[in-house]
C-alpha positions in Angstrom: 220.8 118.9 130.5 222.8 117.4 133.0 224.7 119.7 135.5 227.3 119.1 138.1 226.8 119.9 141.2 229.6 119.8 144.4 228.4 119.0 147.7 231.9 118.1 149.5 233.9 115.3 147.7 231.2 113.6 145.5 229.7 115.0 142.2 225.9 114.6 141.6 224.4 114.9 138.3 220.9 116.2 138.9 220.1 115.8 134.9 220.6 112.5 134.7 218.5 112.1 138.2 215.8 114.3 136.4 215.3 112.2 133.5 215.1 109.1 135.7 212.3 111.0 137.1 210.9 111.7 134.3 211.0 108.3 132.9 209.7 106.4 135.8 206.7 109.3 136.1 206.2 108.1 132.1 206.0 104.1 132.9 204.5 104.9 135.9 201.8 106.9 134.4 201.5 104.1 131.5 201.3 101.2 134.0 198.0 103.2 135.8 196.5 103.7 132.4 196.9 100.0 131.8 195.6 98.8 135.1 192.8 101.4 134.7 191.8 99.5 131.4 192.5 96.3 132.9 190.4 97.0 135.8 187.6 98.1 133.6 187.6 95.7 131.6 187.8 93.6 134.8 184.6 95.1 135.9 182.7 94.3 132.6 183.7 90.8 132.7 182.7 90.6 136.5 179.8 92.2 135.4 178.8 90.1 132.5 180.4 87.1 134.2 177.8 87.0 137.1 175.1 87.2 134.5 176.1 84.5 133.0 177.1 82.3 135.9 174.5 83.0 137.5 172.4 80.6 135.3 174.9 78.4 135.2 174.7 78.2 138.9 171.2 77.6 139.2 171.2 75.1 135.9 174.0 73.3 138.1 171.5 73.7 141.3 168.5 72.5 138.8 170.4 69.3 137.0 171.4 68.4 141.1 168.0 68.5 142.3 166.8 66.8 139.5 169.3 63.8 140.0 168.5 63.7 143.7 164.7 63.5 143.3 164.9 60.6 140.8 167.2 58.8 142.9 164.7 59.2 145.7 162.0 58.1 143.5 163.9 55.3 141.8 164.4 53.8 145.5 160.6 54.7 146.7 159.7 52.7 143.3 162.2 49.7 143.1 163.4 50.6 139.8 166.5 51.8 138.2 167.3 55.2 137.5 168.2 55.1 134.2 164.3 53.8 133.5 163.2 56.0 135.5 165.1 59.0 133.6 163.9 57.1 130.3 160.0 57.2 131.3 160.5 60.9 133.0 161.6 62.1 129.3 158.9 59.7 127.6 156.3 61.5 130.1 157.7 65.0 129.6 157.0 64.5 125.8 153.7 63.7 126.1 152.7 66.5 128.4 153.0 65.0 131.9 155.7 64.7 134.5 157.5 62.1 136.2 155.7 63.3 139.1 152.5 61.7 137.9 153.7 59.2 136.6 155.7 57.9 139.6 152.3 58.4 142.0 150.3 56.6 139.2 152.7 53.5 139.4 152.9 53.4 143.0 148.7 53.9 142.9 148.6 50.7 140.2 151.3 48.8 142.5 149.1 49.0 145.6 145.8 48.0 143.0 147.9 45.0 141.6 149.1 43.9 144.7 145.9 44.4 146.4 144.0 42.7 143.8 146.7 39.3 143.6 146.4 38.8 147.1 142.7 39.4 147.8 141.2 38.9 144.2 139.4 42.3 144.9 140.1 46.0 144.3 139.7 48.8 142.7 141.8 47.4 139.6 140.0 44.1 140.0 137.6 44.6 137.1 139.8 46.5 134.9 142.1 43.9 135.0 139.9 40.9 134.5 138.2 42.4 131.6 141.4 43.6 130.4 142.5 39.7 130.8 145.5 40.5 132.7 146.5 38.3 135.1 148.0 38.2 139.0 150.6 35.9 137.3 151.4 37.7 134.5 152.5 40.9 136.6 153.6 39.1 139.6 157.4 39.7 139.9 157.6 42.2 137.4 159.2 45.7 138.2 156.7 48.5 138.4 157.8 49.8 134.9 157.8 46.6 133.3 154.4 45.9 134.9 152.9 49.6 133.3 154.7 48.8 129.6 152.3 45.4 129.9 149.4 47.5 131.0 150.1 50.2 128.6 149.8 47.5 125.6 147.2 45.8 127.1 145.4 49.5 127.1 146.8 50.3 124.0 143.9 47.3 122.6 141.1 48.7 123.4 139.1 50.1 121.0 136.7 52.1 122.9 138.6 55.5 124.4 136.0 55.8 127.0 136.4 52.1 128.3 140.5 52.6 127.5 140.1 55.8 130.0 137.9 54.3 132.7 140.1 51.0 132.9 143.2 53.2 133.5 141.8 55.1 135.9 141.0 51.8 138.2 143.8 50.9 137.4 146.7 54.0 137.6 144.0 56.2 140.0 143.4 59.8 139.7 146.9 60.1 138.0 145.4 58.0 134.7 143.9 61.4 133.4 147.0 62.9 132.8 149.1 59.7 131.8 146.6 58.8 128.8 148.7 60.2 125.9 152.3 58.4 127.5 150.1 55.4 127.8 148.1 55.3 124.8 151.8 56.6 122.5 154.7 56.9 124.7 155.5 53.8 126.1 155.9 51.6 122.7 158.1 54.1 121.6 161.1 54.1 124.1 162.6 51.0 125.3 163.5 50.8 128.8 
């Protein structure tokens, strides 16, 4: 429904502007529909997506702590962290945590050390009667020196006299370490 119109020397055809109109209100009204959707949808995936990166986050914070904290303990103990990661799983599996075991090697490396340059200490008799001797762990690396005492330990018949010589050994820590010495250790090669 086009009509002419004069307005001085041009013709304007206001039906052919009105259905321009028209059409552009159509795509126009089309295009908000589909950014309303879009931006719903938007807001469900924002939505969903901070709940689930959320715990992605604070795995990635987690694993990076992790790392840092064996690294730190790797240096403190002198041993790689690769072992170190190996005897935190092997300790994790039988109910401890690298925690304990780390303080219970650095308690055994003061003992041994104590004990191979004095011939006393609180490991002194443990080790004797174990027949372990200075030589034996001397030069070792801390892990290497508890796989030996773990399968020296790992001998003993008697639980109780197992226990006591891996608590003058391994100190207060020994408690919790008796199942990763006593099955852990054989099991998992580091």
């Amino acid at each position: 429904m086009a009509r002419d119109v004069k307005a001085g020397g041009a013709y304007v055809e206001l039906g052919v502007r009105s259905n321009i109109d028209k059409g552009l209100r159509q795509a126009a009204d089309k295009i908000n529909k589909w950014g309303k959707g879009v931006g719903i949808v938007g807001a469900t995936i924002g939505a969903a997506g901070t709940s689930v990166l959320a715990p992605m986050v604070a795995a990635t914070k987690s694993f990076a702590s992790t790392a840092d904290s064996i690294g730190k303990t790797a240096v403190r103990l002198g041993v790689g962290t690769e072992q170190l990661s190996q005897l935190g799983f092997a300790a994790e599996q039988s109910g401890t945590s690298l925690d304990v075991v780390a303080a219970a090697m650095q308690r055994a490396n003061r003992r041994i050390a104590n004990w191979s340059e004095t011939g006393a200490g609180p490991a002194k008799r443990a080790l004797d009667e174990l027949g372990v001797s200075a030589e034996s762990l001397a030069g070792k690396s801390p892990i290497d020196q508890m796989m030996q005492l773990a399968d020296t330990l790992k001998g003993v018949e008697n639980a109780g006299l197992r226990n006591q010589y891996a608590f003058e050994i391994f100190g207060d820590s020994a408690k919790a370490m008796i199942p990763l010495l006593s099955e852990g250790l054989s099991l998992i090669h580091i």
